[in-house]
C-alpha positions in Angstrom: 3.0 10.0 -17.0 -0.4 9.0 -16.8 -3.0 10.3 -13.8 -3.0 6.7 -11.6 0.6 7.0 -11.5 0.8 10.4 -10.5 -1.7 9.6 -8.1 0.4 6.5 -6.9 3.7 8.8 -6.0 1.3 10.9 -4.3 -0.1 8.3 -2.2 3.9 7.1 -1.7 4.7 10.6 -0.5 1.9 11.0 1.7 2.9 6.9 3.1 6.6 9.0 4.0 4.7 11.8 5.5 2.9 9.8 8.0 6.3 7.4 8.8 7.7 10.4 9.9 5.0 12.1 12.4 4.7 10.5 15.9 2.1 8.1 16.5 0.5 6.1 19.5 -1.0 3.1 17.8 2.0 1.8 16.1 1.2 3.7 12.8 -1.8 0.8 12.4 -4.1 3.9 11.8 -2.3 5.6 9.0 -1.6 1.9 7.6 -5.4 1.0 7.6 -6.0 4.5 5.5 -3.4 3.9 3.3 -4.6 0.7 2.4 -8.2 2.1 2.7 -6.7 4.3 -0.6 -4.5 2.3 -2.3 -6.3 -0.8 -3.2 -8.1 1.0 -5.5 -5.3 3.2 -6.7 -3.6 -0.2 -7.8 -6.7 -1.2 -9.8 -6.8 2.3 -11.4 -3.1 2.0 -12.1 -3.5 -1.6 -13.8 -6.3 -0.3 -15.7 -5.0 2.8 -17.1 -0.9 1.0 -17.1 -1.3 -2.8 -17.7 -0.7 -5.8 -15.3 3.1 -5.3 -14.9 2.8 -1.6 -13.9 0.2 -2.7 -11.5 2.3 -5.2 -10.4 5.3 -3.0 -9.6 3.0 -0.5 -7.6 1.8 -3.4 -5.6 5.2 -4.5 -4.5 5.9 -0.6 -4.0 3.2 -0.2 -1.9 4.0 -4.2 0.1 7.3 -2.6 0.7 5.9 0.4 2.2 3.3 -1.1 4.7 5.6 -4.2 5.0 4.1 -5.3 8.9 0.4 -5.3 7.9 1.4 -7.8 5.1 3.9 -9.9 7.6 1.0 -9.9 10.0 -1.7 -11.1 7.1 0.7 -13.9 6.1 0.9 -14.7 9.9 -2.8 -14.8 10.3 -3.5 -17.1 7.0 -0.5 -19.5 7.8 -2.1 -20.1 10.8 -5.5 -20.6 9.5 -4.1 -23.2 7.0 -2.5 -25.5 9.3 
């Protein structure tokens, strides 16, 4: 197992960590940092993996901040029409 994808379950077990702790803002804090860090883990992960294992962490980390992405496709369907 290379080092991005270490990194990657890393970043999916810290993602659990702060599902389960209390929050007053709806989590949006913890979701900004996550994505704050895993942008570029997916672009170390393509890099060191290929395009498909990027791809797969992408959809593993879209399942795992699922609103933020509901809310984006909100916002730009809304700015299209």
């Amino acid at each position: 197992m290379t080092v991005s994808l270490i990194l990657a379950c890393l970043w999916v077990l810290f993602a659990n960590v702060l599902a389960m702790l209390p929050s007053r803002d709806n989590y949006w804090r913890a979701a900004y940092f996550l994505i704050a860090v895993g942008i570029p883990l997916i672009g170390y992960v393509t890099y060191e993996n290929g395009p498909w294992i990027g791809l797969l962490v992408l959809a593993a980390g879209m399942s795992m901040l699922r609103w933020p992405v509901i809310y984006l496709g909100r916002w730009l369907r809304n700015r299209l029409t």
